[in-house]
Structures are given as structure tokens and as C-alpha cells.
N, C-alpha and C positions, 0 to 999 in steps of 0.2 A: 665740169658742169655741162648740161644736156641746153643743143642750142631748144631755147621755146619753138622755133621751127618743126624740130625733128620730132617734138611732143606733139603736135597740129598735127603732122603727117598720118603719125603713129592712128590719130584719133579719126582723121579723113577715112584711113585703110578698115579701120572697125567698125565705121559707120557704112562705111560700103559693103562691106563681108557682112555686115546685120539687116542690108535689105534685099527683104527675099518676098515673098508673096503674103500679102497680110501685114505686112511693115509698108509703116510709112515712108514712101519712095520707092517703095517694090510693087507698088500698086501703077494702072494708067492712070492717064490723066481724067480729070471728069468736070462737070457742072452737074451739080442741085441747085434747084432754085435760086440761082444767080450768081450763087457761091462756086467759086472755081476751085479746085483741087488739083493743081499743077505739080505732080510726084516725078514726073521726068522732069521737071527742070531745075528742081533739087537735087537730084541727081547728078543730072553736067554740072551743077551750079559746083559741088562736089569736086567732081574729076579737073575743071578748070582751077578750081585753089590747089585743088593737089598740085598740077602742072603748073602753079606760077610759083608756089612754094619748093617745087624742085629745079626751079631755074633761079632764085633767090639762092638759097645752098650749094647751087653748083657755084654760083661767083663768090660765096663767103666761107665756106668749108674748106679747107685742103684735099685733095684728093687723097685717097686712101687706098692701100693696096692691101686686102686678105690673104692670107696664104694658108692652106691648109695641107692635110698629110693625111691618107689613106690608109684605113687600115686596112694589114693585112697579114 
């Protein structure tokens, strides 16, 4: 079974790969008429759940070792 963590991550990394210019959080930040529109701080807001979700996992996961083999 997939920890719910690693499903979160999954979903952080896609939201970040999807803001680009014209998406919401790929924009600056701004005010209209009073209204604030704070796109960078969705952004960190972001990257800091990434980085406390990959320091949660690092202490509940076991460490893992890949090994792979080259073709040739």
C-alpha cells in the first residue's frame, strides 16, 4: 500500500510542473482594488509542505536502495 504521503508529494511535484505563466501561481504577485493576489506565496507555501513531507518520510520510510544495470 502507497504511503498517503508519497501520493501528496506526487501531487505537490504536479502542481509545481503546472505553474507556468498564465497559471495560477506562475503569475506575480498583485492588488486590484483591495484584493490581493499573492501567487508567490502559494508557491513557497508549496515547496515548504514538500520539504516537511520529505522529512516526515525520511524518519517513517526505510531507506531504499535502487540498483540498476546498463544497457549495453
Amino acid at each position: 500500500m502507497s504511503h498517503p504521503l508519497l501520493q501528496r508529494r506526487a501531487a505537490i511535484w504536479a502542481e509545481l510542473a503546472r505553474l507556468v505563466a498564465g497559471e495560477p501561481g506562475g503569475q506575480p504577485s498583485y492588488t486590484i482594488d483591495g484584493q490581493q493576489v499573492d501567487h508567490t506565496a502559494y508557491r513557497l507555501s508549496l515547496y515548504t509542505e514538500l520539504q516537511q513531507i520529505q522529512q516526515v518520510l525520511a524518519r517513517e520510510l526505510p531507506p531504499r536502495e535502487d540498483l540498476t544495470q546498463a544497457a549495453g
